[in-house]
N, C-alpha and C positions, 0 to 999 in steps of 0.2 A: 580799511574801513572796518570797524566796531562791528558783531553782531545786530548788538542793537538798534543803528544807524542803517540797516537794510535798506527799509522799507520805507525812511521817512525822509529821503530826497523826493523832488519834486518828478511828474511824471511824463515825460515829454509823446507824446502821440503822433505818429504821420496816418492820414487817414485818407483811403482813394477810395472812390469811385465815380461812375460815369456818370452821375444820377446830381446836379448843384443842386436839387431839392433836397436828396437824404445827406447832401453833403451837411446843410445848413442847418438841418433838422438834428443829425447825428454831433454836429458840432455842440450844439446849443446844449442837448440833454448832459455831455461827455464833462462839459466842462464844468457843466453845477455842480458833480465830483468835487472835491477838495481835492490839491491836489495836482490836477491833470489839466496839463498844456496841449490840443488840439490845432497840429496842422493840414492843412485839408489840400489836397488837387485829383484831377479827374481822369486821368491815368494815370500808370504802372513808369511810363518813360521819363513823366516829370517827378514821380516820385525817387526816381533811381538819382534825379542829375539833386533832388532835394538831399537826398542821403551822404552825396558825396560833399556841398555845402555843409551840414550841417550833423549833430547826434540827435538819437531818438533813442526813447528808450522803449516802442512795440511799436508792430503798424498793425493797423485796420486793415481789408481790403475785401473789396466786391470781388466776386468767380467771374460772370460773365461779365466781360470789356471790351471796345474793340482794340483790335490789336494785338495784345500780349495779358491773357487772360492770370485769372488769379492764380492756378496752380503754377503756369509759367512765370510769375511773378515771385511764387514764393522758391521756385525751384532757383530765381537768380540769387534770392536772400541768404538761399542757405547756402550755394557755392560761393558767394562775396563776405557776410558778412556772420558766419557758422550761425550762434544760436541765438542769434536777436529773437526776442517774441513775437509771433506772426498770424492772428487772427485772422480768419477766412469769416468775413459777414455777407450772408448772400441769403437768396430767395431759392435759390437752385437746392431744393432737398431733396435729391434720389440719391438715394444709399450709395453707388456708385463712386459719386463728387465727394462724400464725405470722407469713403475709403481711403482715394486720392489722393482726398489733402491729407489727410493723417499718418499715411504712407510716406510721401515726401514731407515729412518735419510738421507740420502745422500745431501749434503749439492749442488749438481751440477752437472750434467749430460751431457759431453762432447761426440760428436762420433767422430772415428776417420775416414775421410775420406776426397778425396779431396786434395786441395792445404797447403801444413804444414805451409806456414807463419800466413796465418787468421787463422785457425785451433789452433798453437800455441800461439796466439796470444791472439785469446778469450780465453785458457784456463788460458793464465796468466791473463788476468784481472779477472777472476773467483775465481781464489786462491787468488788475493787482496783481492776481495771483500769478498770470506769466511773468511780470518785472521782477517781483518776489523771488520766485526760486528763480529766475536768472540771477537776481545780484548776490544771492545768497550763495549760489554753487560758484561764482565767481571769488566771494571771501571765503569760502572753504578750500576751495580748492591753494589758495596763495598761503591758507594758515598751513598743509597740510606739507606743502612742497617743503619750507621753512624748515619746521619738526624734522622729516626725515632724513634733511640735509645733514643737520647737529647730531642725531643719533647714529645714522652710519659713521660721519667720521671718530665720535669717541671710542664705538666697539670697533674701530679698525686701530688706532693707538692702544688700547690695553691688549688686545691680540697680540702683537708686535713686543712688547715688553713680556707675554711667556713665552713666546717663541723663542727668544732670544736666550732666557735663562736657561730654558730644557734643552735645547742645542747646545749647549757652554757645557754643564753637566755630560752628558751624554758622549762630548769630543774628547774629555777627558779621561772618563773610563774606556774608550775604546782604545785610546794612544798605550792605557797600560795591560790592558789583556794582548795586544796586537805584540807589542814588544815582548813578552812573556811567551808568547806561543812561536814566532817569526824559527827562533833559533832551533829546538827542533824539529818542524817541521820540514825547514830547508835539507838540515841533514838527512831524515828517516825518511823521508818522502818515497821511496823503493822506487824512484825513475830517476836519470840524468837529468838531474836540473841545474841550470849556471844563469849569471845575473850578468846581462848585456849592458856595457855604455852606450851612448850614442855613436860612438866611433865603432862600434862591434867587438869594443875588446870585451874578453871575460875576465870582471872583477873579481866573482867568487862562484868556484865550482863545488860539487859535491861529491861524495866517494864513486858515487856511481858513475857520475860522467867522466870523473877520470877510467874508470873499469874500462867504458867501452870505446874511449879517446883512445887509451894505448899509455898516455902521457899521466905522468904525477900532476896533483893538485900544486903544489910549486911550481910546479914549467908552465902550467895554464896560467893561471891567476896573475892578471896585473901584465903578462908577457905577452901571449898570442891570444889572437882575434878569433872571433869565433867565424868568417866568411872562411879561414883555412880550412876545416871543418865539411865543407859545403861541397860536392862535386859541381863542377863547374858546368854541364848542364840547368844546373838550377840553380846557377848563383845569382844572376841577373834577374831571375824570378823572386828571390828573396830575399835581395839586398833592397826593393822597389817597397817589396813588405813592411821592411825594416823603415824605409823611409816615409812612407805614407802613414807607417804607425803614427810617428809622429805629427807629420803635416797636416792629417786628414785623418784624426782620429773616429777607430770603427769603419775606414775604407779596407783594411785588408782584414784579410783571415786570420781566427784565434786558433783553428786549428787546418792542418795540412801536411802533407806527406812528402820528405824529401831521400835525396842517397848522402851517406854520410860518408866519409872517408877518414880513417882511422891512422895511426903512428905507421903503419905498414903497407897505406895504400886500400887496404882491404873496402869495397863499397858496402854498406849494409841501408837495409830502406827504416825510415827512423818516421813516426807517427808523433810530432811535435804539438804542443799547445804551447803559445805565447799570447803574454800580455803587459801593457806596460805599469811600473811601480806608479802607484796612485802620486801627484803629484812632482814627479821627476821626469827625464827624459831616459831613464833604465827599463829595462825590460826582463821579464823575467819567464823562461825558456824551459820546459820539460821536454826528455825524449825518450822515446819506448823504442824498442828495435822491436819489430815487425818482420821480417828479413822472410824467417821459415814461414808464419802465417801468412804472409803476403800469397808467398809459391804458392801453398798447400790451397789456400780461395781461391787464386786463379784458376789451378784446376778441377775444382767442384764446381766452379762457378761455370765453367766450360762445360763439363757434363750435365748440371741440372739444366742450364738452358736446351742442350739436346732434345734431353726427355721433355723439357715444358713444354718448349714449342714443340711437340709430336701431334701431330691432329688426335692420334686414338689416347685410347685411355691407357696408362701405365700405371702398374700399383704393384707396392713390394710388401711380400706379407707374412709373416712368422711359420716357420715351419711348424710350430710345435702348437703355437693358440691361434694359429690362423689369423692374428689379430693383423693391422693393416700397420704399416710402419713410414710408409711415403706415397702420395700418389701425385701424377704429374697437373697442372694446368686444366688438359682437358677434360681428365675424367671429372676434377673439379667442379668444372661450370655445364657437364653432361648431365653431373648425379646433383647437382644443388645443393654438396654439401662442401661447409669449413674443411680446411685441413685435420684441425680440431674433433670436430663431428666425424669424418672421417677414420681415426685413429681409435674411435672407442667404436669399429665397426668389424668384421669378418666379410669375406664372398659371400657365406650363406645368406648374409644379412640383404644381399643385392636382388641375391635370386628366388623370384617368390614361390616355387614348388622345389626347391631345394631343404636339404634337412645338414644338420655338421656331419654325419654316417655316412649319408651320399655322395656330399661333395669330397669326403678323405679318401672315396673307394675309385672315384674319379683320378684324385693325385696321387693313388700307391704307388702305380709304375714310375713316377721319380723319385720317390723315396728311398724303393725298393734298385733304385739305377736297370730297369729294366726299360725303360725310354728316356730321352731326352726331352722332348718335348710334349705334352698332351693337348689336344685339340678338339673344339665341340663347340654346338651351337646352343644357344640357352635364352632364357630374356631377364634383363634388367629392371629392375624398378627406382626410379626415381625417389626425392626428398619428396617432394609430391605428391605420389604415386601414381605416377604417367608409369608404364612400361615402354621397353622397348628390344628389340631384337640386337641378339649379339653374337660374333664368330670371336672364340676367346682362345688362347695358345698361354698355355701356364709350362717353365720353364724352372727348373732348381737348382740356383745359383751358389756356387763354392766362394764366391769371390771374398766373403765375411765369413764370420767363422761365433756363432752359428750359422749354418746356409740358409739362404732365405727363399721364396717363390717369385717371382717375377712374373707379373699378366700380364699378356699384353692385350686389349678389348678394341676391335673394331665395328661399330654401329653399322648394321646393315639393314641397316631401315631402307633407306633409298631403294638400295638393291630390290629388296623384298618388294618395297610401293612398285616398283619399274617391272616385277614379274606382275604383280596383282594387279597392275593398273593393263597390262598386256593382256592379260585375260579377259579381264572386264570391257576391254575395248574391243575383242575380237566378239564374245557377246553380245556389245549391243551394233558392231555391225552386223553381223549376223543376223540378229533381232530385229533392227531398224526397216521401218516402213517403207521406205523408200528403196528403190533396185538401186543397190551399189555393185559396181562390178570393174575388175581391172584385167584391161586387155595390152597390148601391145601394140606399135605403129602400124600393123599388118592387119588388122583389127582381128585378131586368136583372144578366147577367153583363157586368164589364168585361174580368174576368183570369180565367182558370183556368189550372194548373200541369199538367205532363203525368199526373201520378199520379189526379189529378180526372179526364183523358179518361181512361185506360185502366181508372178503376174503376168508370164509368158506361156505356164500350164507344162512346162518343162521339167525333167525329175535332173540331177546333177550331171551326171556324164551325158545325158543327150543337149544342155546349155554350153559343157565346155569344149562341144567337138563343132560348136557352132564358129562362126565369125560375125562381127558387127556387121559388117553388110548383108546377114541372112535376116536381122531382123526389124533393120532401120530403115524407114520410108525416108529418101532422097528428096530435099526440093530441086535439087539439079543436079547434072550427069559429074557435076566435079566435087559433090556436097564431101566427100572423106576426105579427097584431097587438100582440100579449103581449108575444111575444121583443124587436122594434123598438123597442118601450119601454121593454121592461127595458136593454137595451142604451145608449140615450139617456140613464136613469137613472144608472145603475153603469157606464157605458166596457167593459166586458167580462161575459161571463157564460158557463158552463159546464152541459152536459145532455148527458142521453143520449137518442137519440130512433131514427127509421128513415128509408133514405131508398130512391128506387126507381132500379133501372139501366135502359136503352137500352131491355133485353128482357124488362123489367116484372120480373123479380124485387129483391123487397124484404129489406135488409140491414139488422145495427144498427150506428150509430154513436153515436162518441164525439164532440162538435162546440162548439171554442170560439170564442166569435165576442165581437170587440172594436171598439171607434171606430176609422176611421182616417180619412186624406183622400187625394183622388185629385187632383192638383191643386187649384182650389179647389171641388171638391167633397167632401161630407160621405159616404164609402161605409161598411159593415162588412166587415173581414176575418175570414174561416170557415178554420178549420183541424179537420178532420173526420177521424177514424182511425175505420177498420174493424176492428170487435171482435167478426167471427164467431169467429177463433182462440181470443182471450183470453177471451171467455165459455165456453168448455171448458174451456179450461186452468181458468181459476179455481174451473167446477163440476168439478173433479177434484178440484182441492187441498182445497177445503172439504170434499170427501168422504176424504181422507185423511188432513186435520186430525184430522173428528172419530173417524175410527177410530184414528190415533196418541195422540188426546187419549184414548180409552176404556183404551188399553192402559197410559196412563202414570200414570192413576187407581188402574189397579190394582193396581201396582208402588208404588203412593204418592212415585213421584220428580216433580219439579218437573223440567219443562226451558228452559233459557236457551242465547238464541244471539244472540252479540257480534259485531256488524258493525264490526272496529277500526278501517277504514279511514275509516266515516261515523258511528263514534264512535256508533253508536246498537246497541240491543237488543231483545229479543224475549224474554219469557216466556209462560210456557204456562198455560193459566189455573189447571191445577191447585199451579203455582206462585205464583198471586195468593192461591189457596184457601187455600194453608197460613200464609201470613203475614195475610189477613183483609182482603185490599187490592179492589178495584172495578176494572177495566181502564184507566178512566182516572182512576186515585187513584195510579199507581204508578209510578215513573219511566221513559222510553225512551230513555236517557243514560246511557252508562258512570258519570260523576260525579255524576249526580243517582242516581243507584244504591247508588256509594261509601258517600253521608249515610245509608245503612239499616244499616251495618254498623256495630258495636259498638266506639265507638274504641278502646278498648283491644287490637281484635282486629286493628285497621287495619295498623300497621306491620308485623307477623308476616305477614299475609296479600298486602300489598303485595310483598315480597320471593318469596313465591313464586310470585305471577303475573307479576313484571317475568324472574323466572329460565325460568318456565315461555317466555315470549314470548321471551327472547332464545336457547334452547338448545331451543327447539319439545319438550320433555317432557312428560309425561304433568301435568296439573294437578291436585294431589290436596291439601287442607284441611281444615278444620271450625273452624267461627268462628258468632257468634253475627250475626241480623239482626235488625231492630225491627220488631215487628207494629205492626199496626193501633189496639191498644188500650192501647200502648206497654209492651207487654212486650218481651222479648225472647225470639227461637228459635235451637235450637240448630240445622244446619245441615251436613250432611256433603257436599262439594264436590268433584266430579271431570268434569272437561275435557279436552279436548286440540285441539290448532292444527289446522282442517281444510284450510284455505286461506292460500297463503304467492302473492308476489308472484315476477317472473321474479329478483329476488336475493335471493332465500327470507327475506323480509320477512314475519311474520304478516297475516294480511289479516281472518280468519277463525277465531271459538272458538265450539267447543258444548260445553256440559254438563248435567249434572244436580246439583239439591238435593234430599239426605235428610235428612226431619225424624230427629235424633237427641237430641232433647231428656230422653227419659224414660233413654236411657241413661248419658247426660251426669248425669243428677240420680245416677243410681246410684253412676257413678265419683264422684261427689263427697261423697255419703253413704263409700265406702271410704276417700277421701283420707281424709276429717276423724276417722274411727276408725282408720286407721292415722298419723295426727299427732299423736294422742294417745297410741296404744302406745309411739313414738318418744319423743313427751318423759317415759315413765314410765318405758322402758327406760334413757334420757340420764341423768336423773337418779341413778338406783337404781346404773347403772355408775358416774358418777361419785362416789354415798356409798361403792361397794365399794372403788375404785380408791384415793379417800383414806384409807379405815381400812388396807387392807391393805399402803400404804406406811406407815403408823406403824405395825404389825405388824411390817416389815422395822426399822425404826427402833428401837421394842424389842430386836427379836431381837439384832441389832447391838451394842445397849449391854449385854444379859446375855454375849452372847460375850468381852466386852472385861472386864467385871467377873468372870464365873467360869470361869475356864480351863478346868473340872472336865473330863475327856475325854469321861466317858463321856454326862456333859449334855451337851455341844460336839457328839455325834455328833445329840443327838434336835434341840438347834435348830435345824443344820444340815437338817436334813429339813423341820422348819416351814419354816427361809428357802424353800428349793425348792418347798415348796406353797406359799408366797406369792406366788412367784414366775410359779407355775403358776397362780393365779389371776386375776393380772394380765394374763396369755399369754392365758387364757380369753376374760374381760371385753373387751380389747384387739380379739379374732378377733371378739366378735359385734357391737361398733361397727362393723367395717370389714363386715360380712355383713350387718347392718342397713342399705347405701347401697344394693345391689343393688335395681333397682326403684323407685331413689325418683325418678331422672328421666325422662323420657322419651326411647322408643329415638331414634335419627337417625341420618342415612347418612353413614358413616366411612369415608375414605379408610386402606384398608390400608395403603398405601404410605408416606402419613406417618408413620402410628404407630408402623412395623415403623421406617422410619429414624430417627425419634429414639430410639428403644429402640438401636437401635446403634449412635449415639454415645455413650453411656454406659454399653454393654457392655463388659467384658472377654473380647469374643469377636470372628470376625469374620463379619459378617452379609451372605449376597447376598441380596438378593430382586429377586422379577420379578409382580410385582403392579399395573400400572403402569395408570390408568384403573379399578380396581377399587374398589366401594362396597360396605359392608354396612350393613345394617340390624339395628342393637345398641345394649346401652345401654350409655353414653359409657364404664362401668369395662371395655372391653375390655380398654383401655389397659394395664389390672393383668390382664388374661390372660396379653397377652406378655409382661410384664415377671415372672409367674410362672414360666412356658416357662423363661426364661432362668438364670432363681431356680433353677431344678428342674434345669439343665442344669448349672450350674456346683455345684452342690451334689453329683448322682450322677451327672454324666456319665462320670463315670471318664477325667478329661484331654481331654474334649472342646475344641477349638479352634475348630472351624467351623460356624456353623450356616446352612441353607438354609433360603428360605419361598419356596414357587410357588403359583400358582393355576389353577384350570382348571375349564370345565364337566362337571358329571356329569350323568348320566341322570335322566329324568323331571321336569330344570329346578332341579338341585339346582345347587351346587356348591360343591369341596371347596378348600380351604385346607390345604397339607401343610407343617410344620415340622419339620426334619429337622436329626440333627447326628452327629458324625462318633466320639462318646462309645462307652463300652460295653454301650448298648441295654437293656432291663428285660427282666427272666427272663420266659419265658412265663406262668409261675403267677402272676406279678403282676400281669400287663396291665388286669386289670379291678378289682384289689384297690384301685390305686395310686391311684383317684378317690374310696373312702370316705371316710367324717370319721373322722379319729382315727390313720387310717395310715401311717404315716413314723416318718422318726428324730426329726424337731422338733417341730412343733407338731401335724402331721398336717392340717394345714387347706389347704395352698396347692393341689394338684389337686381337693379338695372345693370350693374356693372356685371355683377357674376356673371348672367343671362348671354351678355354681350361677346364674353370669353369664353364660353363651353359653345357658341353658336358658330365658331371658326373653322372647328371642326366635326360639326353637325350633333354634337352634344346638346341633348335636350332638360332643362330642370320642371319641377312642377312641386306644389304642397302637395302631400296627401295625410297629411294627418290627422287625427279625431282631435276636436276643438275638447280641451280641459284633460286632455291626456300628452302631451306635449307634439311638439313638429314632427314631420318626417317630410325631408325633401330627397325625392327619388331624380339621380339623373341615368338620364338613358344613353348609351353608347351605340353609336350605330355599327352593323355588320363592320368586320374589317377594320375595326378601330380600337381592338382591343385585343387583349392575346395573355396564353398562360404557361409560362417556361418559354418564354421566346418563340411561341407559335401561335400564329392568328387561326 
């Protein structure tokens, strides 16, 4: 098809909806078009079977159907039939549906409302323009395929013709430098090199591999084989070579190491590279004798590994610059330096209170052969500069010539922690509050710590000439014998009992006693705290529990308290009560707590304890948790962070749970009667919305058939009540959202600036940190405000929004503008339903949404100086940085 031929085939229409009124109506106007062919049916299922019948070139389609609605309609479109044209004409105009459809492909989104000739009008130019650029991208697309079919393949022909010359060229001058250089290379090459057949004869040897054959270049050449050559440990390893060369070109080795065997038997180890002549089945074979080198690395290779693998540090170092010449492995990756780094280093360099004076006056006595060996303790410093401790033995080796120093460096850090850790720990037994003391099976003291004299009133030699039975109150005649055994049994055991001090008063203790050895003696160590304090304290708390527990009964709250930092928790028993749980049926784990909560409730609930934890606010939910008998409870939650860490880290949550389950059942008995009002009211507005546009549709076509005046004046009044019915219908959709979600805390600040960038005003505000608590269509308050401004402002240009707190925890919100302000007598008129020039609904409507959540509006502005409408927030319903 021709460019110019697009657009001027004829236009085929399938057109659904449920409505044989707008079918008839929509038919009529569609086809006065030039042009455009109009097929009609009244669903989506007879449209499908019409599709398969028949071509079309766009469909029409209503959103609400029953059955298989219009986005499900176009979603089949576009999986069956890709980019057919697919207008959505419907009455349903919430932003929402439009999104939808434009989302899932919809090629144009018509609404039905209003006068049908514009109405019909734009939709036909709509369905041009979609057939349009469908047939258009359809011949671009087939010109486009064509074109880049013919241009790839001619730039792949002329490609092919310089390849082909520049290759030709290029084989030629290589054939004659290759032959020019071949001859003496093979000769001077300074290795045994010979040139293998397939059979392993040697065609052509070199002087050198005669040298180390034994044999003339005569005797080889053309006569023996090069496998004779070969010690027969390794023939069968590289006669496989030999042969995979060829079979399985690049499966063997180009280089590898064999024994060689010469005119006298002699073995010698030979370091060969082979490979095969380009284009032949010959090969062509160098050999190195390796024989001494071999020896000589085996055994350095034997000694460095010694030294590598040595745990200490080894280093060998110039007698004369000290400088460092080798160090092993260890000291390596001890000191964090290269070999490299290493080599441009001296001892002094290691030791950080060493000077080159000190450390030479340290090594005289080897220099001087008045010791063999010098010995001393020093510290190291790392690449780093960590330090660390070290036992070091420097030795002055003859074995090269010049003699060198040999260190040998052992890290005694361990060591050193294990003395300093031994101290510190006999210090804080020692020091330690508690009576530690260790006696033997006979109960004889060995050891007692000072906190055991001073709690017995005992000086040291009058505690160790005592025995545990002089100071331990019995609860029975066999209590030493019991304990000794139980001890010997289990290694440790724990009790509470009483013991006596110096001046005979008897205390209680807390006392654990485990195995230990004294040398090679078998003793028990006693670690014994005095619990006169803490048995007060404890009988206090338990007297406080149970009075906090009576009061929290009564209040019917559940209490929990979240230890975050040890990740465990605490519930109150009347919180086990309400869920039906045992004390230890119930979790003591943040996340073994998590599995009680209702997953669906989980994610919601997780974001407002991670927000609560990070901005320390008040914690406030309701989520469901799982009883006992696997029901589930409803739950009303509120917390707050009692304890933060020194960089205000939570440390620390307490709260309470309120059973609100019978309330919750209530709210859900009104959801599911107010879901059902909604879809009887959806419905019923939608049968009104489509009769009353084919009412206009009518009306329309008697205006055009009878000119008559004085009818033309009565239908004109119908169109305007039809009109006004739509206006009606239209206002109690949008006043049926009110309510339907729930409130949440909205930043005034954002909603007031997006509102003013799409004002034709200019907008300050100073709200900045400010939250309410509203439901989400404030949005449409302000955007009312604005509505209502530029409508009566009388030339208003500016409008203000401030905030501030009022009295008794209120606070007000003032929107102000610079217009010609409402007459006195209005001030309170201006918010009824029905009052205004247009619909009379936009100040009704505001009213209606700030009253959800006890948000109050009112005029107070001086008439001829412009509006100010003040709304008031009640206590608790507003907040600044995340705090009410």
């Amino acid at each position: 098809m021709e460019m110019s031929q697009v657009s001027d085939d004829p236009i085929s229409v399938l057109y659904v909806d449920d409505e044989p009124a707008l079918l008839e109506i929509g038919k009529i106007y569609l086809e006065r078009a030039e042009g455009i062919r109009v097929t009609t049916t009244e669903t989506p299922e007879e449209a499908i079977r019409l599709l398969v019948r028949g071509e079309f070139d766009a469909i029409v389609s209503d959103y609400q159907m029953p059955g298989m609605d219009g986005i499900l309609f176009l979603k089949y479109i576009r999986r069956t039939y890709g980019d057919l044209p697919f207008l959505l004409f419907t009455g349903k105009g919430r932003e929402e549906i439009v999104i939808e459809a434009l989302n899932n492909g919809a090629d144009y989104y018509v609404e039905k409302a209003g006068v049908p000739e514009p109405q019909f009008a734009d939709l036909v130019h709509k369905i041009r323009l979609a057939v349009s650029r469908c047939r258009t991208e359809q011949v671009l697309r087939s010109t486009y395929n064509k074109l880049q079919s013919s241009s790839e393949q001619l730039a792949v022909y002329s490609e092919e013709l310089n390849i082909r010359e520049e290759e030709l060229y290029a084989m030629k001058e290589a054939l004659r430098e290759s032959e020019q250089m071949y001859e003496g290379i093979f000769a001077y090459t300074g290795s045994a090199t010979a040139i293998l057949e397939e059979d392993m004869t040697i065609s052509l040897a070199n002087p050198a591999f005669a040298d180390i054959s034994g044999y003339s270049q005569e005797e080889i050449e053309g006569r023996m084989k090069w496998s004779s050559f070969v010690h027969p440990d390794d023939l069968s390893r590289l006669q496989e070579y030999h042969r995979s060369r060829r079979c399985s070109p690049g499966s063997a080795p180009e280089n590898y190491e064999f024994k060689f065997v010469d005119c006298l038997g002699n073995v010698r180890t030979i370091y060969m590279t082979i490979g095969l002549i380009p284009g032949t089945s010959r090969s062509v074979a160098s050999h190195i004798d390796i024989t001494e080198l071999k020896e000589m690395r085996d055994r350095l290779t034997l000694i460095g590994n010694i030294l590598d693998d040595s745990l200490n540090e080894i280093y060998f170092f110039d007698s004369n610059t000290l400088r460092f010449t080798q160090a092993n492995r260890g000291a390596r990756e001890n000191l964090g330096y290269s070999t490299e780094e290493l080599m441009a280093l001296t001892p002094v360099d290691l030791k950080p209170e060493c000077t080159d004076e000190s450390f030479r006056k340290v090594i005289a006595p080897l220099l001087l052969g008045e010791k063999d060996i010098v010995s001393f303790t020093t510290i190291h410093r790392r690449k780093d500069g960590t330090e660390y401790p070290v036992e070091v033995h420097v030795h002055l080796s003859h074995v090269v010539s010049p003699p060198v120093f040999v260190a040998m460096i052992i890290d005694i850090t361990s060591r050193q922690n294990l003395e300093e850790e031994t101290r510190i720990l006999r210090h804080m037994v020692d020091g330690a509050p508690s009576a530690i003391t260790i006696h033997d099976y006979d109960g004889r003291f060995i050891y007692a710590n000072r906190s055991t004299l001073e709690m017995h009133g005992n000086s040291h030699d009058e505690f160790i000439s005592l025995r545990l039975q002089d100071i331990v109150v019995p609860s029975s005649p066999t209590w030493f014998e019991d304990n000794f055994l139980e001890v010997k049994e289990k290694g440790e055991i724990s009790f509470e009992g009483e013991r006596r001090r110096k001046d005979g008063t008897i205390y209680p203790v807390f006392v654990h006693l485990s195995q230990a050895r004294w040398g090679d003696k078998a003793v028990v160590l006693s670690i014994a705290e005095d619990t006169t304090e803490s048995r007060k304290i404890v009988n206090a708390l338990r007297e406080s529990r149970i009075q906090l527990g009576y009061a929290l009964d009564a209040a019917n709250e559940g209490i929990w308290d979240w230890d975050i930092a040890r990740e465990k928790a605490y519930f109150s028993p009347h919180y086990l009560k309400m869920l039906g749980y045992e004390p230890d049926e119930f979790a003591i784990t943040y996340d073994a707590w998590w599995n009680y909560v209702h997953p669906d409730d989980r994610p919601v609930l997780e974001s407002i304890i991670q927000e609560t934890l990070s901005v320390q606010k008040d914690y406030v939910g309701e989520f469901r948790m799982l009883k006992k008998d696997g029901s589930y409870l409803w739950v009303f939650a509120r917390g707050r962070v009692m304890e933060t860490d020194s960089e205000g880290r939570p440390l620390r949550m307490v709260g309470t749970h309120t059973d609100i389950s019978e309330r919750k059942q209530v709210e859900e008995a009104l959801r599911l009667a107010n879901r059902k009002l909604q879809l009887l009211s959806g419905i019923t507005r939608h049968d009104i919305l489509n009769q009353a546009m084919a009412l206009n549709g009518y009306i329309s076509l008697l205006e055009e058939m009878n000119p008559d005046p004085a009818l033309g004046d009565y239908l004109q009044k119908m169109h305007q009540a039809a009109l006004l019915i739509e206006q009606t219908i239209a206002f109690t959709r949008e006043y049926e959202r009110i309510g339907q979600n729930e409130p949440k805390w909205i930043s005034l600040q954002a909603v007031a600036e997006d509102l003013a960038m799409n004002a034709d005003l200019r907008v300050m505000i100073s709200c900045e940190d400010v939250e309410v608590f509203a439901d989400p269509l404030i949005t449409t308050v302000f955007s009312n405000l604005i509505d209502n401004i530029i409508r009566h402002g009388g030339g208003a240009t500016d409008v203000v929004v401030s905030c501030a707190p009022a009295e008794s925890g209120k606070f007000t919100i003032a929107w102000e503008d610079n217009g010609i302000g409402v007459p006195n007598a209005l001030k309170k008129r201006i918010f009824d339903r029905g009052y205004g020039n247009n619909t009379g609904l936009g100040l009704f409507y505001v009213r209606e949404i700030l009253s959800i959540t006890g948000i109050t509006i009112c005029e107070c502005g001086t008439e001829g100086r412009g509006a100010r409408f003040e709304l008031v927030v009640p206590p608790g319903g507003w907040r600044m940085d995340g705090r009410r």
